[in-house]
C-alpha positions in Angstrom: -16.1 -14.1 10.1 -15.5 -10.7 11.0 -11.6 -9.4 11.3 -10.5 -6.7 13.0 -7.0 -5.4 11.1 -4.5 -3.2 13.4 -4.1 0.1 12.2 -0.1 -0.3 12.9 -0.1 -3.8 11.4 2.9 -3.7 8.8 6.0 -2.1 7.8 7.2 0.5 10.4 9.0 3.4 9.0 12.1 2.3 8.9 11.5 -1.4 7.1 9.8 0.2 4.5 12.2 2.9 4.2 15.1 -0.2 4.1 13.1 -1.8 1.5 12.3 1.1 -0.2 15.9 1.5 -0.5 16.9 -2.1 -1.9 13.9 -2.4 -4.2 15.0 0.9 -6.1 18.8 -0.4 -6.2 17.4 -3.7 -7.2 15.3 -2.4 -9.7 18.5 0.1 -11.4 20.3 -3.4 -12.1 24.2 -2.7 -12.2 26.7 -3.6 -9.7 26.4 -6.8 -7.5 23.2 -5.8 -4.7 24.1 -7.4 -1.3 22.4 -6.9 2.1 25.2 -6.9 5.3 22.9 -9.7 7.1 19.5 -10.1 6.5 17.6 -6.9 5.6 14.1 -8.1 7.9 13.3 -10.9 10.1 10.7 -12.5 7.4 11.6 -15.6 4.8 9.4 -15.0 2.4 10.4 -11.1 2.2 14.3 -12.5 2.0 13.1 -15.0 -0.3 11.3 -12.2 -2.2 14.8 -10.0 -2.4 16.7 -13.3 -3.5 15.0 -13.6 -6.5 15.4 -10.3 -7.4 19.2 -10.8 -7.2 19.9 -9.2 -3.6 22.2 -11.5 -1.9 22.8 -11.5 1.9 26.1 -11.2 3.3 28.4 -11.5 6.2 31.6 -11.4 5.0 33.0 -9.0 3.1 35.0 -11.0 0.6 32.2 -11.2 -1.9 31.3 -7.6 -1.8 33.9 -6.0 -3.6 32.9 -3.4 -6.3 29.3 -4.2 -5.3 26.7 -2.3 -3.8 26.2 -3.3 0.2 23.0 -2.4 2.5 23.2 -1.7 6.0 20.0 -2.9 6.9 17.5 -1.0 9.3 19.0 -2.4 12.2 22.2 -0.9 11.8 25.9 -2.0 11.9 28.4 -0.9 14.8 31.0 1.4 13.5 34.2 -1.0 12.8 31.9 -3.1 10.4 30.9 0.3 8.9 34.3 1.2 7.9 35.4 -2.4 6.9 33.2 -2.5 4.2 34.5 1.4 3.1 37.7 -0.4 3.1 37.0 -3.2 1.0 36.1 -1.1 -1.9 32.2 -1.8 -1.8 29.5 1.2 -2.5 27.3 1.4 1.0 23.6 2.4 1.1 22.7 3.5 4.4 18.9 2.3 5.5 19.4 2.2 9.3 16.6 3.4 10.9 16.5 6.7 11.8 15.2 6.0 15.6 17.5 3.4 15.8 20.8 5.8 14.5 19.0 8.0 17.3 20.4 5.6 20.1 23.4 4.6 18.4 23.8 8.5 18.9 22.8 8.9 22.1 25.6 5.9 23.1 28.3 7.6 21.4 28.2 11.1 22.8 27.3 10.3 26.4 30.1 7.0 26.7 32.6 9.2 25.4 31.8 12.0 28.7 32.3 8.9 30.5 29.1 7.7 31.3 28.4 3.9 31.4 25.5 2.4 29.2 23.1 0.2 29.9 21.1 -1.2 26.8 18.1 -3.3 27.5 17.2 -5.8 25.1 18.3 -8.8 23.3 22.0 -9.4 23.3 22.3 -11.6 20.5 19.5 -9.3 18.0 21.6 -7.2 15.5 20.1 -3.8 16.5 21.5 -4.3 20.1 25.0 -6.1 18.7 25.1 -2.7 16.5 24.6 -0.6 19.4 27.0 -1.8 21.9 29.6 -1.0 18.8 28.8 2.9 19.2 29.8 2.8 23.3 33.6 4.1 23.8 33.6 2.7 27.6 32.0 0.3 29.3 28.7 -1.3 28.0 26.3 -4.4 29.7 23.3 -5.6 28.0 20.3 -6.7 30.2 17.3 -8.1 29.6 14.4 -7.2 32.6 14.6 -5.8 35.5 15.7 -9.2 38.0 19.3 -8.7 36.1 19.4 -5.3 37.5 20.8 -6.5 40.4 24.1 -8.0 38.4 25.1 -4.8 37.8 28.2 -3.2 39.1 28.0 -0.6 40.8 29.1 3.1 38.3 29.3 6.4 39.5 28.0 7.5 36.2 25.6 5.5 33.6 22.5 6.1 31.6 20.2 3.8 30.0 18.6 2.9 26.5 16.1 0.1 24.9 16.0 -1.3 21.5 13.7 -0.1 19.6 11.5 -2.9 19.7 11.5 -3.5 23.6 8.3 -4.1 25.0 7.3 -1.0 26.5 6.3 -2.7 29.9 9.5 -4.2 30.5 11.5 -0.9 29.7 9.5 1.2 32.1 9.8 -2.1 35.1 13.4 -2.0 34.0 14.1 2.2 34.5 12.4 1.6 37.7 14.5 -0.6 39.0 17.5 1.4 37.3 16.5 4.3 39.2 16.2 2.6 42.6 19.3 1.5 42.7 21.3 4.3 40.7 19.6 7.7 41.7 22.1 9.3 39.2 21.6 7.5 35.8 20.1 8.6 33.1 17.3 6.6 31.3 16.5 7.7 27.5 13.2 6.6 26.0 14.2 5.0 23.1 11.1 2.7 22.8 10.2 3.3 18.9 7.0 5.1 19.3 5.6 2.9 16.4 6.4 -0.5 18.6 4.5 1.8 21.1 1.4 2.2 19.0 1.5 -1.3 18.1 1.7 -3.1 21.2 -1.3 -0.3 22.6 -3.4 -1.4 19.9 -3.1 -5.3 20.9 -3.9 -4.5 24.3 -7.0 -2.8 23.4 -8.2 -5.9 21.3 -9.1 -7.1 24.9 -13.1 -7.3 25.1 -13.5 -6.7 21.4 -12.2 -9.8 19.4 -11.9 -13.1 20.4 -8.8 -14.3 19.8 -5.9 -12.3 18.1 -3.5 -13.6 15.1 0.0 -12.1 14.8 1.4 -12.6 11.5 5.3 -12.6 10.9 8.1 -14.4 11.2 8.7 -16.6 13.6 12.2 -15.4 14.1 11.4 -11.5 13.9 11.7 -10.1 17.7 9.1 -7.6 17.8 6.6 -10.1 16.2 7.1 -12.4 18.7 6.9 -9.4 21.0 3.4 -8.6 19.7 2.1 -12.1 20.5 3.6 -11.9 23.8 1.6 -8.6 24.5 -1.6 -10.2 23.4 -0.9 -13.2 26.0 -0.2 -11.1 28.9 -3.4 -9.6 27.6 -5.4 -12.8 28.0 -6.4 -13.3 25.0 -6.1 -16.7 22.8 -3.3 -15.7 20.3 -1.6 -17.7 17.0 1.5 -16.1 15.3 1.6 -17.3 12.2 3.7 -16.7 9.4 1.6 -17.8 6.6 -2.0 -18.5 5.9 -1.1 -22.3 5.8 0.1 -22.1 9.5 -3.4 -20.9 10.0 -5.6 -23.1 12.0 -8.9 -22.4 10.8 -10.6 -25.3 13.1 -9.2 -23.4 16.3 -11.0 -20.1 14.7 -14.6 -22.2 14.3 -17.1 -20.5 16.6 -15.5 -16.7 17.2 -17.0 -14.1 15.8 -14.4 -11.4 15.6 -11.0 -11.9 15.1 -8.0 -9.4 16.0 -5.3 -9.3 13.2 -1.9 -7.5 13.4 1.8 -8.0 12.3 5.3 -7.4 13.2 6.7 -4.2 11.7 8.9 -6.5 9.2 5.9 -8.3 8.0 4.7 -6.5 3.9 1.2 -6.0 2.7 0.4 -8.6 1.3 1.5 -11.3 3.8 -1.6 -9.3 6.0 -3.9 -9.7 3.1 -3.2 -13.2 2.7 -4.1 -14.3 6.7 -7.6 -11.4 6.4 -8.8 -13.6 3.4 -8.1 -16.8 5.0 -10.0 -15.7 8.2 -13.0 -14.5 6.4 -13.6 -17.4 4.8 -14.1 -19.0 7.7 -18.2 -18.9 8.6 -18.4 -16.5 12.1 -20.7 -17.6 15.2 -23.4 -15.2 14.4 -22.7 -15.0 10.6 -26.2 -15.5 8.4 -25.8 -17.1 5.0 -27.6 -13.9 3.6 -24.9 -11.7 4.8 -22.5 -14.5 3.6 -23.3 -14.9 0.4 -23.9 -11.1 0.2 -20.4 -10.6 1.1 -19.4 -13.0 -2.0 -21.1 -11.5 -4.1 -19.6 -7.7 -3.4 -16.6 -9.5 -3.4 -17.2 -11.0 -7.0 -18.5 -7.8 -8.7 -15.6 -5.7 -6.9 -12.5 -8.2 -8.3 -14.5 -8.8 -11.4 -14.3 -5.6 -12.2 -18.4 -4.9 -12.8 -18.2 -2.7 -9.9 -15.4 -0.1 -11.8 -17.6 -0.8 -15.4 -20.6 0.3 -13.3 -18.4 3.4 -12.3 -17.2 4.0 -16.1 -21.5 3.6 -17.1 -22.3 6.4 -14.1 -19.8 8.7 -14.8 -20.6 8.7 -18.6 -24.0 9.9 -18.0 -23.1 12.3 -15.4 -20.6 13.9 -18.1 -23.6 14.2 -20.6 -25.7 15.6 -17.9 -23.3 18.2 -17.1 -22.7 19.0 -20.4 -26.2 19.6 -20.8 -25.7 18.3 -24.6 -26.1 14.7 -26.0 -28.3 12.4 -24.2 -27.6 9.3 -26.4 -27.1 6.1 -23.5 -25.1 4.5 -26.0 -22.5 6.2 -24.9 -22.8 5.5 -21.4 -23.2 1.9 -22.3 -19.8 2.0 -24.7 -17.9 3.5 -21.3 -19.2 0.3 -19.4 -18.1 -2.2 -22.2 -14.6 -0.6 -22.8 -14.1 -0.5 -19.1 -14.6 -4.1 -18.3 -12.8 -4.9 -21.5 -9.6 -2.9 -20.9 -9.5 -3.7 -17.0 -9.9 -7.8 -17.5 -7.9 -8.1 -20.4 -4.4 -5.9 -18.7 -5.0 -8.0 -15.7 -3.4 -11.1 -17.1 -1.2 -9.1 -19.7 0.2 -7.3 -16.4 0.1 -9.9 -13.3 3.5 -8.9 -12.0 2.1 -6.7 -9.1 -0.9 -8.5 -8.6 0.4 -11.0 -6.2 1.5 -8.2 -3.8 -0.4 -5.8 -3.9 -3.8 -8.0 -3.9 -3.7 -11.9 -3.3 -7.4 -12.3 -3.5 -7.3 -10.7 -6.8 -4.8 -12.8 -8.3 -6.3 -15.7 -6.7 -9.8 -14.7 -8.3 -8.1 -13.8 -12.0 -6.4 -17.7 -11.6 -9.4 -19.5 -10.2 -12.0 -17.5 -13.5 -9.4 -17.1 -15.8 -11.0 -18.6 -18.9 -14.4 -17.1 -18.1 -12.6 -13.5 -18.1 -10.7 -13.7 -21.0 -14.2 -14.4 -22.4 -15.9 -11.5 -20.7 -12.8 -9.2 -21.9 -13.4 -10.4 -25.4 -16.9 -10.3 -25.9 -16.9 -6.9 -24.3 -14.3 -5.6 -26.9 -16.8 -7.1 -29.6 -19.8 -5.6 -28.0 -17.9 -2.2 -28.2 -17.6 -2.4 -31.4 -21.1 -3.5 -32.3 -22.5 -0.5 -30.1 -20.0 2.3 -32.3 -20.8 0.8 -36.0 -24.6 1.4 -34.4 -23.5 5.1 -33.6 -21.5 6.3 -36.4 -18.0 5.0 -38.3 -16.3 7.9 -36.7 -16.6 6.4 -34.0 -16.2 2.7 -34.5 -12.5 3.7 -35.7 -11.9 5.6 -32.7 -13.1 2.8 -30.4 -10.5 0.4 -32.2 -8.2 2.4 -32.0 -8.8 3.2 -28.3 -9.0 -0.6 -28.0 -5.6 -0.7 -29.4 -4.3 1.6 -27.3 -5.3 -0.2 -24.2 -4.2 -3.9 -24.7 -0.5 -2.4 -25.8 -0.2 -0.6 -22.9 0.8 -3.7 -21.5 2.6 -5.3 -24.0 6.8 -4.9 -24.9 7.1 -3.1 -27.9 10.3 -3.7 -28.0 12.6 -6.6 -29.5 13.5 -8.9 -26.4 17.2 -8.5 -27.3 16.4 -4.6 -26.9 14.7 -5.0 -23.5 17.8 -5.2 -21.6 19.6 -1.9 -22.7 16.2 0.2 -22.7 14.6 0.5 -19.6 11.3 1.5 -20.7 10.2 -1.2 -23.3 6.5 -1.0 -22.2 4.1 2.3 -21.6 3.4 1.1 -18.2 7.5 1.4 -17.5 6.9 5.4 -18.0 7.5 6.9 -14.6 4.1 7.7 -13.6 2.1 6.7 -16.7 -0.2 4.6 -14.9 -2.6 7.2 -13.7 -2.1 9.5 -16.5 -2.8 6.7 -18.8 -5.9 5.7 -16.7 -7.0 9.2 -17.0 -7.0 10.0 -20.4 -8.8 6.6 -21.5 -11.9 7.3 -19.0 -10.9 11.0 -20.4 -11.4 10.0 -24.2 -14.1 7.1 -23.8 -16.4 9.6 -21.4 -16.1 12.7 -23.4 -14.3 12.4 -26.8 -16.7 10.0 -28.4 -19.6 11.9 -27.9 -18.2 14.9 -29.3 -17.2 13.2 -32.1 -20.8 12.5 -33.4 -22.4 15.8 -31.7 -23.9 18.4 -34.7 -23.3 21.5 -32.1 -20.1 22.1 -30.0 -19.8 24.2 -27.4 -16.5 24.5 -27.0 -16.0 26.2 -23.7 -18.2 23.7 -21.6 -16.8 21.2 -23.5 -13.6 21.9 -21.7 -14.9 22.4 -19.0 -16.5 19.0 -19.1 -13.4 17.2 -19.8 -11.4 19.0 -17.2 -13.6 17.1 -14.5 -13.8 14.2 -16.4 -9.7 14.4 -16.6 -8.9 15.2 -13.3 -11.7 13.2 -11.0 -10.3 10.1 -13.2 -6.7 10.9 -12.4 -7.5 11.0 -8.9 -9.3 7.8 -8.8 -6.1 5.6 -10.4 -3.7 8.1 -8.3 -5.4 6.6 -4.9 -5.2 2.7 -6.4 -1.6 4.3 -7.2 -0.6 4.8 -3.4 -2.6 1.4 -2.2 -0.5 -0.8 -4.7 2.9 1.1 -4.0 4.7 -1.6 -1.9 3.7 -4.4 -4.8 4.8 -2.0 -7.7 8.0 -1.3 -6.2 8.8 -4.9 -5.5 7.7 -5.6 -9.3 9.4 -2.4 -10.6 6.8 -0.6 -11.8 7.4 2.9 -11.5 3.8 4.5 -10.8 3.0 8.5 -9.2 4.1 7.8 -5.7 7.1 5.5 -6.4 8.3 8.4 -8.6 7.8 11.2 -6.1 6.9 9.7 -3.4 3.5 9.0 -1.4 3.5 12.5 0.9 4.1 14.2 -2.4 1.2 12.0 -4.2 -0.9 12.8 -1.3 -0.6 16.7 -1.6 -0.9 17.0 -5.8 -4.5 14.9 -5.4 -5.5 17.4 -2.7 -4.4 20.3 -4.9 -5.9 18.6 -7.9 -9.3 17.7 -5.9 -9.5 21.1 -4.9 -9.2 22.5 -8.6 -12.3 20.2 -9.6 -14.7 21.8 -6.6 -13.5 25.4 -8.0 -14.8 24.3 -12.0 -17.9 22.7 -10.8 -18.6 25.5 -8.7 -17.6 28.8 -10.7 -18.7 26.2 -14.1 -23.3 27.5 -13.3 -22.3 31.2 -13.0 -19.4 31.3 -16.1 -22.0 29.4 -18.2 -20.1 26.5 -18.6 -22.1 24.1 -17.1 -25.2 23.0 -15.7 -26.3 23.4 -12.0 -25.5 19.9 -11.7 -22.4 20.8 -12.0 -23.3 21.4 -7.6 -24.1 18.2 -6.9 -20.8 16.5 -8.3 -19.5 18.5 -5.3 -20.4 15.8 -3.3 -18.1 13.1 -4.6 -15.3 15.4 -4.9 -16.0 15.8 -1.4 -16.3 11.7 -1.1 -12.7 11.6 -2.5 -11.3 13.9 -0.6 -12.5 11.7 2.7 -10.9 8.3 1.2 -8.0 10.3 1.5 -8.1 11.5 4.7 -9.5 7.6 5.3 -6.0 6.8 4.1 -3.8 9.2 5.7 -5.6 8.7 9.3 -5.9 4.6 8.9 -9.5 4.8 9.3 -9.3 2.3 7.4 -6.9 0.0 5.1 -6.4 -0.8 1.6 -8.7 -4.2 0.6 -11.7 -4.5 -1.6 -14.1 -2.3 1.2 -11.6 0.6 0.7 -12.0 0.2 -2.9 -15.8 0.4 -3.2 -15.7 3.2 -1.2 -13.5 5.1 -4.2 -15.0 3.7 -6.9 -18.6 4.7 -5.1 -17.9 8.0 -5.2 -18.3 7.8 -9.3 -20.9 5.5 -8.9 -22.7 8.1 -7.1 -22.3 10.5 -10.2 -24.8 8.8 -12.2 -27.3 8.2 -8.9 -27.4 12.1 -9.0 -27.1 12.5 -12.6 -30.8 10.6 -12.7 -32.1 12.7 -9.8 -31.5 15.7 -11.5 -32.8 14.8 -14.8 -36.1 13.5 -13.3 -36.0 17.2 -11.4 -34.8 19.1 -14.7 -36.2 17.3 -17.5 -39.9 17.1 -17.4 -41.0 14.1 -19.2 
């Protein structure tokens, strides 16, 4: 069955930015970690936070000398300055658009003016609100309670964030009918905007539309009331067991989006669940050629293939050796190093990909076998090549599996942060890089009779850098799992906008070797085609940036095409080049 994913499905800015905030002070350890209610409307996210040892509050009594989150919703001002008092650190992670209309409230009650918030009385962004108005404040819901206001000779007017947009315009209507004077503020989050947009235009294209989140966030449930008043069948479900797959039996397309409280990999979880569920017009051909895309992706053949590709394209460019032993050494490693670390490091795994980890628990035996026998087939290929570089493949070997392994005491762990490589700020995608780096173009070199040094370089600068770019991009998909899991890759360290902009500047450095690399000697003219995937990663990003389209295993053959593609054009232009 085919599913059609929201673009806005997900954290909004603020949530994540709240999370963001808690996950780093979770992950710092220290002081007692305590959220002043609920950070999000979602169990398992609290759940999630709980184990981590992030309490919830909503007395202060227990906070003292602790560390306490205001949560995105925000806190009225008295509460603020209680827990000051009480000797706690705060964090502050209200949302900025919300801290917009707390604003708002605060400057015009104090020149007198009477507020009107419309939303939810009882939801804590509203409760948090009317604690910011110096005069008088009323709380209304749609426009028939209008009418039970008093009459003010001046007032102005604000939503919750998360109002439906529909009601809030019906409501300023009315407000405007009946008090010429007020002033009305469009406080409507944009992003509750966008999401709510986006449900109504699911009408004609799906079928039926699943929200997923809790069942007690507001502006989930607000989402499945959109798609209602939109006509169209709707289930809000919280996990893929409230799911009813029989209801689903005989659509073909199926709308998915979530409330803005609702993380990745809840999302993932329901898409999976829907697709395996056979569509209307689905053909077992296209079926079971979905499975089996699926199986080489999450296997990892598909990135081996990549590592096999990109090998010969390196020789090719080189213009040097043309042993496929190589090539075929890149493929084995590959598969070897990416199986095996899966179950050495399966903390992030759940998060950031359920069907992964669902896959790597379902084959597990039959992996670890793959992993193995591809380490021994390594070896079998280098003693064949040389014992140069049979020790440098064990070696490399070794390298790899201790990446994700403690190498230090467990008594030690606790008072050094960084017991593993992986626990290096950012070693993820340099590590990445300089494996494909060292497997692609320091074997060869180390059995080659003539060196030329220059294109060598040249070589592995490409090699380097097109490498780094390809883990940096898995680097930003998996960002919400590796923060929850503490792992501190590229854009946890610096942040996503900032990863963004160094892959750009990075891509754009590779399309300046490969083009200046012909007329500087340094490599072949080949070195023109490779343009093309540069190009192909620079897309995914803007793919990325733009939400064309989302992280999940289609994204992911997409990237890892674009090194696929090396060797399809490597080949071409050794049947053009190299007469037989």
């Amino acid at each position: 069955m085919r599913v059609k994913l929201a673009k806005t499905a997900g954290f909004c800015m603020g949530v994540r930015r709240a999370m963001e905030k808690v996950l780093s002070e979770a992950n710092k350890g220290g002081d007692p970690l305590y959220t002043f209610g609920p950070l999000i409307h979602n169990k398992q996210v609290l759940d999630l936070l709980e184990s981590k040892g992030v309490g919830s509050i909503h007395k202060l009594d227990r906070a003292r000398d602790g560390r306490v989150v205001i949560r995105a919703h925000g806190i009225p001002p008295a509460q603020r300055q209680a827990i000051r008092k009480s000797g706690a650190k705060v964090i502050d992670a209200t949302c900025p658009r919300v801290a917009r209309v707390q604003a708002i409230i605060r400057y015009y009650s104090s020149k007198g003016y009477c507020a009107v918030i419309v939303g939810d009385r009882d939801h804590a962004e509203v409760e948090g609100l009317m604690g910011y108005a110096r005069g008088e404040v009323y709380v209304i819901q749609g426009p028939e309670d209008v009418s039970s206001l008093p009459e003010f000779p001046r007032a102005f007017a604000v939503a919750q964030t998360t109002q439906n947009e529909r009601n809030y315009t019906e409501v300023a209507k009315r407000l405007r009918a009946r008090f010429p004077h007020i002033l009305i503020f469009d406080t409507v989050c944009e992003t509750t905007h966008q999401r709510q947009q986006e449900v109504r235009s699911f009408a004609g294209q799906v079928d039926a539309v699943v929200v997923v989140g809790g069942y007690h966030s507001a502006n989930t449930q607000r989402l499945a009331e959109v798609s209602r008043e939109a006509g169209l069948p709707t289930f809000h479900v919280e996990t893929g067991k409230d799911l009813n797959k029989e209801r689903l039996q005989g659509m073909e397309v199926i709308g998915v989006t979530a409330g803005a409280s609702t993380p990745n990999w809840m999302i993932k979880e329901i898409v999976r669940e829907i697709e395996s569920v056979r569509g209307r017009r689905e053909s077992s051909l296209i079926r079971r050629l979905k499975e089996v895309y699926k199986f080489v992706v999450l296997s990892n053949l598909l990135v081996a293939s990549c590592a096999f590709s990109f090998s010969y394209a390196s020789l090719v460019l080189c213009d040097t050796v043309r042993d496929m032993r190589f090539p075929c050494l890149a493929f084995l490693y590959i598969l070897a190093m990416y199986t095996l670390n899966r179950f050495l490091d399966r903390g992030a795994s759940a998060y950031n990909d359920p069907e992964r980890a669902a896959f790597l628990r379902r084959h597990r035996p039959l992996l670890v076998m793959v992993g193995v026998g591809c380490i021994c087939g390594a070896m079998i290929v280098s003693y064949h090549i040389g014992p140069t570089t049979l020790l440098s493949m064990a070696g490399l070997s070794s390298l790899g599996i201790v990446y994700s392994v403690p190498l230090l005491p467990k008594r030690m762990r606790e008072k050094w942060r960084y017991s593993k490589i992986k626990d290096v700020p950012g070693s993820r995608s340099i590590s990445e890089a300089l494996a494909w780096g060292a497997i692609i173009t320091v074997l060869p070199l180390l059995e080659g009779d003539r060196i030329l040094w220059p294109v060598w370089v040249a070589c592995v600068s490409v090699v380097l850098l097109m490498a780094f770019c390809r883990s940096a991009i898995f680097d930003i998909f998996q960002a919400q799992g590796d923060l929850i899991v503490g792992t501190e890759t590229l854009p946890i360290t610096i942040g996503e906008n900032r990863t963004l902009g160094l892959l750009k500047g990075v891509l754009t450095a590779v399309g300046v070797v490969l083009f200046v690399g012909p007329f500087l000697g340094l490599a072949s003219g080949f070195a023109y085609l490779l343009l093309l995937p540069v190009f192909g990663f620079s897309l995914c990003l803007v793919a990325y940036e733009r939400r064309w389209l989302l992280p999940g295993t289609a994204f992911e053959g997409l990237v890892e095409g674009n090194l696929f593609v090396t060797g399809v054009l490597a080949y071409l232009w050794q049947r053009i080049s190299w007469p037989p």
